[in-house]
N, C-alpha and C positions, 0 to 999 in steps of 0.2 A: 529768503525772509524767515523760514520756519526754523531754520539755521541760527537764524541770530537770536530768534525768541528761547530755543533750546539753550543758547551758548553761557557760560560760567565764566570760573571758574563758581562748581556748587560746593558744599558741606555738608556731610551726613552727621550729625552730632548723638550720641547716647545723651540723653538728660542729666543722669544720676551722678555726674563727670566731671571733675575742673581739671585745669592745668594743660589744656590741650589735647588730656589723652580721650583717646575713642573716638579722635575727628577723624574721618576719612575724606577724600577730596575726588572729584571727578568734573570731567568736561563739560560734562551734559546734563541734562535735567532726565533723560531716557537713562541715564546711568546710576541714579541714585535708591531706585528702588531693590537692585542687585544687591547694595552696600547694605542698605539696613534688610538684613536678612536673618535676624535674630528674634525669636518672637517673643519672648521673656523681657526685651528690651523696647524701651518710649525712647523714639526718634525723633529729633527735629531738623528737615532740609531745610535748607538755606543756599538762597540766591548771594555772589559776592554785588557788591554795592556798585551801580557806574561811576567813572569819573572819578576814583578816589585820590584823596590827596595824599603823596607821597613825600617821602623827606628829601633833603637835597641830594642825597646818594642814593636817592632812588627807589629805599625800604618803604612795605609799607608800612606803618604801625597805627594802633587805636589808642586810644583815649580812656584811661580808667578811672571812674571815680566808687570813694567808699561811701557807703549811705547809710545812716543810721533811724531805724524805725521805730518809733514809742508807741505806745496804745495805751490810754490809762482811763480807767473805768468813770462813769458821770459822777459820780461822787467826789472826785480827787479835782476835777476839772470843773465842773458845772458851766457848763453851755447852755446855753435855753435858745431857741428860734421860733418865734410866732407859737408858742402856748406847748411846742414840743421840745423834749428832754434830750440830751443826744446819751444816748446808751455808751457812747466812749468818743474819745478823742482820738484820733492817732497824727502826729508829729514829725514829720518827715526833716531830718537834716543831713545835709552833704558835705564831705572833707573840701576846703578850700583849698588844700592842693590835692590834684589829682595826679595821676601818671602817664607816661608816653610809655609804650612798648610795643618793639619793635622786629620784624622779622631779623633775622640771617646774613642774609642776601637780594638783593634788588629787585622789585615785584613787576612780573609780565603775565595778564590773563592767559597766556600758553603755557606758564610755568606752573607746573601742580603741586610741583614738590612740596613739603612742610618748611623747607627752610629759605622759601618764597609767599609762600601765602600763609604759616602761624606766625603768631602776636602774642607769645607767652609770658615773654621775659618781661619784667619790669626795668627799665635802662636810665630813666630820668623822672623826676618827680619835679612837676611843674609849681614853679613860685610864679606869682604873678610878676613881682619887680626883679626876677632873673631869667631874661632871655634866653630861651634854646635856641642855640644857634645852627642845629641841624633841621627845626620846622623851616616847612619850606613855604611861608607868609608872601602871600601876591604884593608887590608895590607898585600901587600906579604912581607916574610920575609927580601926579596933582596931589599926591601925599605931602604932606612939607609935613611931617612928623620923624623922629629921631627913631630906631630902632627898638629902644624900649617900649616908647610910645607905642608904638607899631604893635609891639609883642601883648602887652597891658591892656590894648582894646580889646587886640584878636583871642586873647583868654579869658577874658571878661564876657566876650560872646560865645565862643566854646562853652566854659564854664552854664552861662545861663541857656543857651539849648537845652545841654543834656541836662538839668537840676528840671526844665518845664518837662523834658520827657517824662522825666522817673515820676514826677508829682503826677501825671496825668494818669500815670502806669497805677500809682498807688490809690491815685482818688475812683477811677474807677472802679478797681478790684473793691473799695471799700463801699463803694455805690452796687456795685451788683453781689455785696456780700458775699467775696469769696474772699475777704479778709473779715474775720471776727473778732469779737474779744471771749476771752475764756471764761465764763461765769467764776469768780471769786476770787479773779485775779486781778489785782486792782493794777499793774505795770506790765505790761510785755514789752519784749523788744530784740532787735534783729538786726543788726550787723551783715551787710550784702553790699556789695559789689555792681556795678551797670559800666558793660563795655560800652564806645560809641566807634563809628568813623565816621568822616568827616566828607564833603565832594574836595573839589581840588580847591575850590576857591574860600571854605568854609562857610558857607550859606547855607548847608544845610547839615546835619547830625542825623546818621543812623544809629539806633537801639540795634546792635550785634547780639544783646546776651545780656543777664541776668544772673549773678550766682551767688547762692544764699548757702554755698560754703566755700567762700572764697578764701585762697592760701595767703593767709595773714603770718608774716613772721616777727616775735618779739625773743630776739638775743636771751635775754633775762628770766623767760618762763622757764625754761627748760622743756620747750615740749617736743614732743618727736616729729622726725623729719620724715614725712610719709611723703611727699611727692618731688619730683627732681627740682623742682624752683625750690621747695623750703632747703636742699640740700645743698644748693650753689646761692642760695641767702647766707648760709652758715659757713660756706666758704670763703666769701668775700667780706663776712665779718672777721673771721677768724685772722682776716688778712691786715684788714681796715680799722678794726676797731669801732667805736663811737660813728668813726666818719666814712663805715660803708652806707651807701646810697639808699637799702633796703633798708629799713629799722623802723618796724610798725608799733614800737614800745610807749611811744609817747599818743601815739592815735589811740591805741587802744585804751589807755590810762585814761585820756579824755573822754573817750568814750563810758567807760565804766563811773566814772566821776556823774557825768549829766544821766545815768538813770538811775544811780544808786542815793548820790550825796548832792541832789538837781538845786537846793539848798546854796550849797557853797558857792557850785557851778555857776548859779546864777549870779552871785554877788560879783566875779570876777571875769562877765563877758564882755567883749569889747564893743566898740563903738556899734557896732554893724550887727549884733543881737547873735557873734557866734562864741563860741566858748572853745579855746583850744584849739581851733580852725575849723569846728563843726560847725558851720552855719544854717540854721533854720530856713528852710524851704517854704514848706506849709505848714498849717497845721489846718486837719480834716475831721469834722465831725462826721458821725454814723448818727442819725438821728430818728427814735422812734415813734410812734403816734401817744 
């Protein structure tokens, strides 16, 4: 029994880190404090998830979504709640498609390797009304839904899991004021990243990660290719053109559009209050006496 409470596979993560590097992997929970043996460096262990659900060839992979965070001071917003001010807003919106990314090779809790238990690569980018045919969605027989169908709920609940996560994640930070606004800056805002996995049946969504420099690639910036995913982005365009799979050109355009030009932005959202596929989560006041 002490066995199975020890048992992983775990993760030693460096903080300061995206793209998979500086994860080390070990069996045991008694093994993990050997790995982060760097004292210069902020560690995060991590337990792998029970029950995860896996694709139909057996990979695991997780769930990426882009999150976009506004902050804009009580003067731009004006909130009022029972005779108090709120000293800023902050705005939380999610990309409505998000991404599947996927290991290597076929995932076994015995297997440690990286090219069993990481989830780096970005492989598919989820549209609601285009079925992945590699998720591997339970059907009970009492279903009488079509495939599509099938796919359109099951990411419709995906989707709203992790969107209550991150809101929760964000309203609290903003409740215990470790989220501020900057005296004199009337717009902040922050572009981040929230992995999820999923159990096998999709009932439930874990918060894996958080990354507030997450490798965005736009073909057209010209910016440099500092980690192996921007560099096999650029290679698969260079391949594909327009219609490689990776191409964060148009998110980020949107992006940049809803905090710069929020004007235009706003005259041109759609039915559902998102703009560009940004959809509005929350919005959260900070509120003071």
């Amino acid at each position: 029994e002490h066995e199975d409470d020890e048992r992983g596979p775990w993760f030693v993560k460096e903080t300061n880190k995206n793209g998979g590097r500086a994860i080390q992997i070990c069996q045991r929970a008694s093994q993990c404090l050997a790995l982060a043996n760097d004292p210069k460096e902020t560690y995060v262990i991590q337990r792998h998830i029970p029950d995860p659900n896996l694709l139909t060839d057996g990979r695991k992979w997780h769930f990426k979504l882009y999150n976009l965070l506004i902050c804009e001071e009580e003067q731009d917003v004006g909130v009022v709640d029972g005779g108090n001010a709120a000293a800023a807003v902050w705005t939380l919106r999610s990309h409505k498609e998000a991404w599947l990314c996927a290991a290597d090779k076929p995932w076994s809790a015995d297997d440690i390797t990286p090219e069993a238990q990481m989830t780096i690569k970005r492989t598919k980018r989820f549209r609601e009304e285009v079925p992945l045919q590699e998720l591997n969605i339970p059907h009970h027989d009492s279903d009488d839904m079509s495939t599509e169908c099938l796919f359109a709920n099951t990411y419709c609940s995906m989707f709203r899991q992790c969107t209550d996560i991150v809101a929760t994640m964000v309203e609290r930070a903003v409740r215990l004021n470790k989220l501020q606004a900057r005296p004199g800056k009337k717009k902040q805002f922050e572009l981040f990243s929230s992995d999820f996995m999923f159990n096998s049946d999709f009932t439930k969504a874990y918060l894996i990660e958080c990354n507030f420099s997450p490798v965005i690639y736009d073909p057209y910036a010209n910016q440099e290719l500092t980690t192996p995913g921007l560099k096999r982005y650029q290679r698969l365009f260079d391949v594909c053109g327009d219609k490689a799979e990776v191409n964060d050109h148009e998110m980020i355009r949107d992006a940049v559009s809803i905090v710069f030009f929020p004007e235009e932005a706003e005259k041109m959202k759609d039915a559902d209050d998102s703009f560009g596929g940004w959809k509005v989560v929350k919005s959260i006041p900070r509120f003071v006496s």
